[in-house]
C-alpha positions in Angstrom: 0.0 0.0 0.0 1.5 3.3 -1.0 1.2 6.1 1.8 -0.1 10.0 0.4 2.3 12.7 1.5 0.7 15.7 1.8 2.3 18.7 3.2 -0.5 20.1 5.6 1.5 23.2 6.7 1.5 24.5 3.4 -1.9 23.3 2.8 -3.0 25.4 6.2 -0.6 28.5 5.2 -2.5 28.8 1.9 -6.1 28.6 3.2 -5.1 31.8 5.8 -3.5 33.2 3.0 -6.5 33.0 1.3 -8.6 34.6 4.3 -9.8 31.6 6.3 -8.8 31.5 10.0 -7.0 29.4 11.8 -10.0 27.0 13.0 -11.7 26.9 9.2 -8.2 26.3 7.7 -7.4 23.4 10.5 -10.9 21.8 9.8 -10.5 21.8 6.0 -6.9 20.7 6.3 -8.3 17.8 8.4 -11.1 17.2 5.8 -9.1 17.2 2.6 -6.2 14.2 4.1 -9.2 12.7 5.6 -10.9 12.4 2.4 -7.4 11.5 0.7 -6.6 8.9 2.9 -9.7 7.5 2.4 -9.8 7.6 -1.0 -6.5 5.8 -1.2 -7.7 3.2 1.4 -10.3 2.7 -1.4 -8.9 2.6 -4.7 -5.0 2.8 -3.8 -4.4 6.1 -5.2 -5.3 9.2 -5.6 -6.3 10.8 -8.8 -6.5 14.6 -10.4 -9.9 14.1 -10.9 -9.9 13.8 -6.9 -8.3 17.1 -6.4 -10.5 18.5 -8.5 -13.7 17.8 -6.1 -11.8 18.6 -3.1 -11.1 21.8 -4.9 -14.7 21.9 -6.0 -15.7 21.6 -2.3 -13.6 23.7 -1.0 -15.0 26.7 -3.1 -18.4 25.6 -1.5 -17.2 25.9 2.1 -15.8 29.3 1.1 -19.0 30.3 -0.5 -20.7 29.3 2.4 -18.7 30.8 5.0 -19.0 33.9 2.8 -22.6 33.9 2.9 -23.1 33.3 6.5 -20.4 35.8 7.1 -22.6 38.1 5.4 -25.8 37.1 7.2 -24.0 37.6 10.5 -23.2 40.8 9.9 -26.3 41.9 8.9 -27.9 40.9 12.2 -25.4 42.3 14.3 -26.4 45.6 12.4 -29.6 45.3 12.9 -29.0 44.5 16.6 -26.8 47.9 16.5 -29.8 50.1 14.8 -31.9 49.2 17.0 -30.3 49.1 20.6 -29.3 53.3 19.1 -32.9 53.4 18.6 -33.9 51.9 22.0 -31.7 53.7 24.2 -32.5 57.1 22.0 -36.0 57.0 23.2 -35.1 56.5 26.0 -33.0 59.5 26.6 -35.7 61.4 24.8 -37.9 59.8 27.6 -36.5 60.5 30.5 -35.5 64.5 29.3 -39.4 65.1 28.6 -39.6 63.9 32.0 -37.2 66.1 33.2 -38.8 68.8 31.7 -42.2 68.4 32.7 -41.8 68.6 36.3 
């Protein structure tokens, strides 16, 4: 049985390059020699066409982590807008208060 060398530092170091952090390039890194090693286990080696899927799914955990990146920060904005909202009627609250007496 031949053994897949893969170097996963490099592997790692290019997905941070490429934006991911630390915890999203260790889990990919840890999904792509998993995959590997089981597709050796399986057929004995390990074909282009196989780095092309990986590469293929790859670009769909970036998409994804883009898009729920995106959703995130959209509801943290809302959150934002409307704690400002909240605690400006509340100031306008408690000076018409103020005022009245």
């Amino acid at each position: 049985m031949s053994t897949l060398a893969i170097d996963t530092y490099r592997l790692h170091k290019r997905l941070r390059d490429a934006g991911f952090d630390d915890l999203q390039a260790a889990a990919q890194v840890e999904v792509v020699t998993e995959a590997l090693r089981e597709r050796e286990e399986q057929t004995g080696a390990v074909t282009r066409q196989d780095f092309k899927e990986l590469e293929y799914k790859i670009e769909l955990l970036r998409a994804d982590s883009k898009r729920d990146l995106a959703e995130t920060k959209a509801e943290l904005v809302r959150w934002i807008i409307g704690a400002g909202f909240l605690q400006t009627v509340l100031i306008a609250g408690l000076l018409l208060k103020l005022v009245g007496k």
